[in-house]
C-alpha positions as a Markdown table, in Angstrom:
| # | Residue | x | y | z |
|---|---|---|---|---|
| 1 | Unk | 0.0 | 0.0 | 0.0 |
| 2 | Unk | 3.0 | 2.3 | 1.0 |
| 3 | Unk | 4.3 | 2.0 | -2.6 |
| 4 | Unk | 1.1 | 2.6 | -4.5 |
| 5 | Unk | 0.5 | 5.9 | -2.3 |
| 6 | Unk | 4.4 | 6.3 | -3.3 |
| 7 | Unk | 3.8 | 5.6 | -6.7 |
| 8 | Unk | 0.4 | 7.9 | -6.7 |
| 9 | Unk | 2.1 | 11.2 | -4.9 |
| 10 | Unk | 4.9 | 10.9 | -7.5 |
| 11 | Unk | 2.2 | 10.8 | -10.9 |
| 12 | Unk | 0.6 | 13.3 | -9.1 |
| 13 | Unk | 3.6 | 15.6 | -8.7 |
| 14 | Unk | 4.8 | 15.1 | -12.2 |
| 15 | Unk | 1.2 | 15.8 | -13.2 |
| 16 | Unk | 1.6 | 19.7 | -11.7 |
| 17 | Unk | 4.6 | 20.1 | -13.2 |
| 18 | Unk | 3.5 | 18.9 | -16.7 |
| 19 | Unk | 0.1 | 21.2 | -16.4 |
| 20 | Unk | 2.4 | 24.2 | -14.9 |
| 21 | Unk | 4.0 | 24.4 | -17.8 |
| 22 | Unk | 2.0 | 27.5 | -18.5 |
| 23 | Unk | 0.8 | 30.0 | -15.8 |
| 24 | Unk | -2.4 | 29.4 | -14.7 |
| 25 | Unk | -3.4 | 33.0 | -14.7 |
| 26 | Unk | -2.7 | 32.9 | -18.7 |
| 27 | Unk | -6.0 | 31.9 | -20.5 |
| 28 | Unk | -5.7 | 30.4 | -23.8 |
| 29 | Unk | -7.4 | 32.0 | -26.9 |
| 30 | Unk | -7.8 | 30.9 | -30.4 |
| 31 | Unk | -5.0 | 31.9 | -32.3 |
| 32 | Unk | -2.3 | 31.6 | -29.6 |
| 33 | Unk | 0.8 | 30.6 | -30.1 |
| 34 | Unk | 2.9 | 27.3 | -27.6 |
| 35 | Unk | 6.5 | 27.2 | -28.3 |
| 36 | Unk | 7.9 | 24.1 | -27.3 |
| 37 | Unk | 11.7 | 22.6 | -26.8 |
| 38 | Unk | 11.3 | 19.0 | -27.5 |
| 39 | Unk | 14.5 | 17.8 | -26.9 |
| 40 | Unk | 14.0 | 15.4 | -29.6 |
| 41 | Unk | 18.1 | 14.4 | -29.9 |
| 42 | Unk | 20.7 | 15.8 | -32.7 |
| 43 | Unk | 18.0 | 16.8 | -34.9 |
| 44 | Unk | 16.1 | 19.5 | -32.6 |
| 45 | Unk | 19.9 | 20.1 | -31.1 |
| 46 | Unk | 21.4 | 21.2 | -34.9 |
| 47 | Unk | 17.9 | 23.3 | -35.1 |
| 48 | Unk | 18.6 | 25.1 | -32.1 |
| 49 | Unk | 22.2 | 25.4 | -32.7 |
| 50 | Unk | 21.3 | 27.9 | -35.7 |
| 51 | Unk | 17.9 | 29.3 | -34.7 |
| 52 | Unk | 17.7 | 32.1 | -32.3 |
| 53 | Unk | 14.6 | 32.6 | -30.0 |
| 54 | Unk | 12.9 | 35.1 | -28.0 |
| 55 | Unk | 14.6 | 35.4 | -24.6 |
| 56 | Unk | 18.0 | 33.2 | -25.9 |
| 57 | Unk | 15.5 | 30.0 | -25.4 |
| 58 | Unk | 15.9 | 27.3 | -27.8 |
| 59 | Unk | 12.4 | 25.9 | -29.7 |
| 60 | Unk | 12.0 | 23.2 | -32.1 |
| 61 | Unk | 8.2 | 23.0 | -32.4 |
| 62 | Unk | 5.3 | 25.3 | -32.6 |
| 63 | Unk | 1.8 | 24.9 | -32.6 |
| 64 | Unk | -1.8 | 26.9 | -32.9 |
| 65 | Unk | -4.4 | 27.4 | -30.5 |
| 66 | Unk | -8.1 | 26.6 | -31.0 |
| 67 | Unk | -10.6 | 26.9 | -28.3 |
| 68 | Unk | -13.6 | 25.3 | -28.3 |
| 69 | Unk | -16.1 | 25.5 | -26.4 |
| 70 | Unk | -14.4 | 23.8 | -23.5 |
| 71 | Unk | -11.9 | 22.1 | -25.0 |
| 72 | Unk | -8.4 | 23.5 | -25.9 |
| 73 | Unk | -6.6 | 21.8 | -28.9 |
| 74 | Unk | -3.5 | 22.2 | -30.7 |
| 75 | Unk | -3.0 | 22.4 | -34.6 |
| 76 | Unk | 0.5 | 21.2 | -35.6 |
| 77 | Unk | 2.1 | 19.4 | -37.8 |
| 78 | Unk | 3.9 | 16.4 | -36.3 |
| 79 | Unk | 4.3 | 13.1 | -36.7 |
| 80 | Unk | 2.6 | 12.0 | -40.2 |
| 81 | Unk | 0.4 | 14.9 | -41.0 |
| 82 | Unk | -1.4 | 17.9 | -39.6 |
| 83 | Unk | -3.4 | 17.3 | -36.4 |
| 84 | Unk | -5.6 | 18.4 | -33.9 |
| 85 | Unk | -3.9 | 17.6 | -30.8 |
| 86 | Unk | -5.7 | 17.7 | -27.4 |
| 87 | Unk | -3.6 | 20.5 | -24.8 |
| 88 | Unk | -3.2 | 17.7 | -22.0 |
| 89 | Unk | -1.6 | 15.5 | -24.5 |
| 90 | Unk | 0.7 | 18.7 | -26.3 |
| 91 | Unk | 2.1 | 19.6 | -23.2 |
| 92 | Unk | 2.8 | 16.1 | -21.7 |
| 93 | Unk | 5.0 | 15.7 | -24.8 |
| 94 | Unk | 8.1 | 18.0 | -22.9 |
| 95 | Unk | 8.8 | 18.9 | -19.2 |
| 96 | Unk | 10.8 | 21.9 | -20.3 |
| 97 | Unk | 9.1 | 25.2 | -19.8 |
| 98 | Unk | 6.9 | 26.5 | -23.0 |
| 99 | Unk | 6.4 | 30.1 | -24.1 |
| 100 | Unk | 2.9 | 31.1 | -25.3 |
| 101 | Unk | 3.1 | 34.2 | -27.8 |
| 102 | Unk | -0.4 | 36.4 | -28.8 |
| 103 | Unk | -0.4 | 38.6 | -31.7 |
| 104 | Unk | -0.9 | 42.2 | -30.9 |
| 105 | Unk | -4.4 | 43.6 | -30.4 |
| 106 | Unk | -4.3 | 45.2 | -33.8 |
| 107 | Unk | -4.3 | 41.8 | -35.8 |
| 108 | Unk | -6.4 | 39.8 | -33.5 |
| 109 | Unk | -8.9 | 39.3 | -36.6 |
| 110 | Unk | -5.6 | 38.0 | -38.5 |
| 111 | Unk | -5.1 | 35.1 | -35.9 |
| 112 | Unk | -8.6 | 34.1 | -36.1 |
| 113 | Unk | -8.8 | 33.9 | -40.0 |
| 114 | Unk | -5.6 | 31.5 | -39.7 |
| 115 | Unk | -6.8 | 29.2 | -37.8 |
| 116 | Unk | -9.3 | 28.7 | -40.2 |
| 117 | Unk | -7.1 | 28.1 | -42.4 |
| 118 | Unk | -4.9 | 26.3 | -40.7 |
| 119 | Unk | -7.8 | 23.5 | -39.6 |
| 120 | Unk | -8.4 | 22.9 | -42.9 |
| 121 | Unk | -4.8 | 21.7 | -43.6 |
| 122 | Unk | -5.7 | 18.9 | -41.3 |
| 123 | Unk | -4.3 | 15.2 | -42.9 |
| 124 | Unk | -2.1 | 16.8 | -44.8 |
| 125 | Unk | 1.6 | 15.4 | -44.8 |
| 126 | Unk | 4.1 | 15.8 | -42.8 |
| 127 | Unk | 7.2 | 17.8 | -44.6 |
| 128 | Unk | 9.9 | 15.8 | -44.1 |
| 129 | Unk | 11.7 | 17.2 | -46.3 |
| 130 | Unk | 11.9 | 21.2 | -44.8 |
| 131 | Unk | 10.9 | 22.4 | -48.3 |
| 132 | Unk | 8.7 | 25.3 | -48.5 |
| 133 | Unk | 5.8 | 25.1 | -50.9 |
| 134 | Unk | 6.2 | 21.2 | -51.7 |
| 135 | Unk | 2.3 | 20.5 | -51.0 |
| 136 | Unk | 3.8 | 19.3 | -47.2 |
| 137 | Unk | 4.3 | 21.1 | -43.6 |
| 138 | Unk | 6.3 | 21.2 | -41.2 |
| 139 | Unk | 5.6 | 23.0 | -37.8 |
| 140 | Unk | 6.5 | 26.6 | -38.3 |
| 141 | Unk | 5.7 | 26.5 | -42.1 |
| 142 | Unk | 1.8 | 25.5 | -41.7 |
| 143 | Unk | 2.0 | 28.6 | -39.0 |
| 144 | Unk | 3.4 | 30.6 | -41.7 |
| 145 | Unk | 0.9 | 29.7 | -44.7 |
| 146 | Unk | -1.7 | 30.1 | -43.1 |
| 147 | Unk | -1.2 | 33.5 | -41.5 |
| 148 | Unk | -0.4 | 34.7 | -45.1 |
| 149 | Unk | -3.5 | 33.5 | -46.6 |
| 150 | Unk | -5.7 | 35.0 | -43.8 |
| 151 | Unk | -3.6 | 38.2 | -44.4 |
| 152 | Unk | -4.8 | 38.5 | -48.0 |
| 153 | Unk | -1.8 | 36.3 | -49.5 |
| 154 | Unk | 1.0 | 39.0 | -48.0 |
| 155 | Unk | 3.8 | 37.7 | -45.5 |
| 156 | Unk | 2.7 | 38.1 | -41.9 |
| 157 | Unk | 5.6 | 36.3 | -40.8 |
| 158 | Unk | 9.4 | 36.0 | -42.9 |
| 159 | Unk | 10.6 | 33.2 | -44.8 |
| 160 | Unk | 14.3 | 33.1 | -44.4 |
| 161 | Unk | 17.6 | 31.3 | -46.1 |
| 162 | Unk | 18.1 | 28.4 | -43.9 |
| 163 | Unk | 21.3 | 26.9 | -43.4 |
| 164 | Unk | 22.4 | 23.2 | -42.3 |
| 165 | Unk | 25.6 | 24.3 | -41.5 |
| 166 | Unk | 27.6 | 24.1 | -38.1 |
| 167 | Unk | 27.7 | 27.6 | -36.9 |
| 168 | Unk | 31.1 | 29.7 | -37.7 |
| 169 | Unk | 31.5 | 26.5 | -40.0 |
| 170 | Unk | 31.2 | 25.5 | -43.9 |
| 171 | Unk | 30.7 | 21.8 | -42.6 |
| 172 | Unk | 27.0 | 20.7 | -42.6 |
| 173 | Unk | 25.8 | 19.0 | -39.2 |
| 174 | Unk | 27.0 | 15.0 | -39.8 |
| 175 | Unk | 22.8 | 14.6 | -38.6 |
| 176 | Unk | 21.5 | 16.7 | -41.6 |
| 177 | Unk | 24.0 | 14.8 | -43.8 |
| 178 | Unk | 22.9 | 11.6 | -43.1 |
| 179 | Unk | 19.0 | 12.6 | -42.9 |
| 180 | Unk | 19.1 | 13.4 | -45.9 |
| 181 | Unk | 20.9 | 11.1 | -47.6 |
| 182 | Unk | 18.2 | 8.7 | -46.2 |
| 183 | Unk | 15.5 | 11.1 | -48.0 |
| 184 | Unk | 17.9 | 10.9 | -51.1 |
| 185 | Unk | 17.9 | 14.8 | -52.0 |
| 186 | Unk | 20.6 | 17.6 | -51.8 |
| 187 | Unk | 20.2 | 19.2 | -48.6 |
| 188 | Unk | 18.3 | 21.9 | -48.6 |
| 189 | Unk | 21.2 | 24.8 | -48.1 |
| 190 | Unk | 19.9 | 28.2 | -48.0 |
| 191 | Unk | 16.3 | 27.6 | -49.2 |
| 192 | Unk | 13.5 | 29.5 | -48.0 |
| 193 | Unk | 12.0 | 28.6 | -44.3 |
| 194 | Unk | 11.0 | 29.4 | -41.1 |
| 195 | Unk | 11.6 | 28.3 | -37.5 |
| 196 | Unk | 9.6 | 28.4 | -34.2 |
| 197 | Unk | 12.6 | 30.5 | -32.8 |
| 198 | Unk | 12.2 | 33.3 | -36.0 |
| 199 | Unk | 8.2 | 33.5 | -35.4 |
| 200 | Unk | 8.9 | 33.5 | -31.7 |
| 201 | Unk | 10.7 | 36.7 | -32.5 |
| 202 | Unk | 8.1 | 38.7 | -34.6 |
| 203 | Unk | 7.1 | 42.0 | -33.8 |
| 204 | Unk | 3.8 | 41.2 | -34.3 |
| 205 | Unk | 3.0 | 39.1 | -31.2 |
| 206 | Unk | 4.2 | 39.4 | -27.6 |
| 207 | Unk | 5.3 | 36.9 | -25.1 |
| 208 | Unk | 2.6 | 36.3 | -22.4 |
| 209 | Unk | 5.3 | 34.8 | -20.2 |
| 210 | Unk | 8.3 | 35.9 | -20.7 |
C-alpha cells in the first residue's frame, strides 16, 4: 500500500509540473501561439544550434491554439500529418518550460482567420523534407501559410535562407548529412524557411510569459 500511495504522490507531482508548464493565470485563446523545446536528440539540437529565440530560449516545435467551447486543442504538424492535438496530450509531450506568444491587439482578426485556415490543412503530410511550398508542412511552415492567406496572401511572418551548416563552419551537421541522404535529395542549403525561434521573435506578437 505504502508503494502505490508512493507511486500515486509521484504521478501526481509530475502531473503539476506537466500542467504548470504554462501559468495558470494565462488563459488560452484561439489563435495563440505554444513554443515548445522537444528535446527530440541531434536533430532538434542542430535546429537550435542555428535558430535564435525570443529570450536566448531554444524551440524546435510550434503549434496553434483553438478553443472550443471547453476544449483547448492544438493544430500542428507532427508526426505523419497535420493534427488536432488535445492540450493535456501537447504539453505532456516535454517537461521543459513553454512560451505562449499572442499577436498584438491590432491583428487579433488576422489570428482568427488563420486558424481557419490552418484547420483545414488537417491530414495533410508531414514535410519531411523542410521544403517550402512542396504540398507538405512542417511545424512553423503551416503557422506561416496560413497566416499569409488569412492576411490576403501578404507575409505576416518571414521566410528566411536556412542553413544546415555548423555555426562559424562550412561543414554541414553530420545529422543533416545523413537525414538526408536517407531522403535521397541535396540538402536543402539556404532555401526558404522558417523556424519556431524566427516566429517567436516577430514583432507582431508578444510573449505572455516571458
Amino acid at each position: 500500500m505504502k508503494k502505490l500511495l508512493a507511486i500515486s504522490f509521484v504521478l501526481s507531482f509530475l502531473s503539476e509540473i506537466t500542467f504548470g508548464q504554462i501559468p495558470s493565470e494565462i488563459k488560452l485563446k484561439t489563435g495563440d501561439f505554444i513554443f515548445q523545446d522537444l528535446d527530440c536528440g541531434p536533430l532538434c539540437d542542430a535546429i537550435e544550434q542555428v535558430t535564435t529565440s525570443f529570450g536566448g530560449r531554444h524551440f524546435s516545435h510550434i503549434g496553434l491554439v483553438y478553443v472550443q467551447k471547453d476544449s483547448i486543442f492544438i493544430i500542428e504538424a507532427i508526426g505523419k500529418d497535420v493534427q488536432l492535438t488535445p492540450l493535456k496530450i501537447f504539453l505532456k509531450r516535454t517537461p521543459n518550460p513553454m512560451l505562449v506568444g499572442r499577436v498584438k491587439k491590432q491583428y487579433a482578426s488576422i489570428a482568427k482567420t488563420a486558424v481557419t485556415y490552418a484547420l483545414e490543412e488537417k491530414g495533410v503530410p508531414y514535410d519531411d523534407e523542410f521544403i517550402y511550398n512542396n504540398k507538405k508542412y512542417y511545424c512553423s511552415e503551416l503557422i506561416y501559410d496560413a497566416f499569409k492567406k488569412a492576411n490576403a496572401g501578404k507575409d505576416f511572418f518571414t521566410l528566411q535562407p536556412m542553413t544546415f551548416k555548423q555555426p562559424g563552419s562550412d561543414q554541414f551537421f553530420p545529422v543533416w548529412i545523413q537525414y538526408y541522404a536517407k531522403l535521397g535529395i541535396p540538402i536543402p542549403e539556404s532555401e526558404p524557411g522558417i523556424n519556431p525561434g524566427g516566429i517567436s521573435t516577430s514583432p507582431y506578437i508578444e510573449i505572455l510569459n516571458p
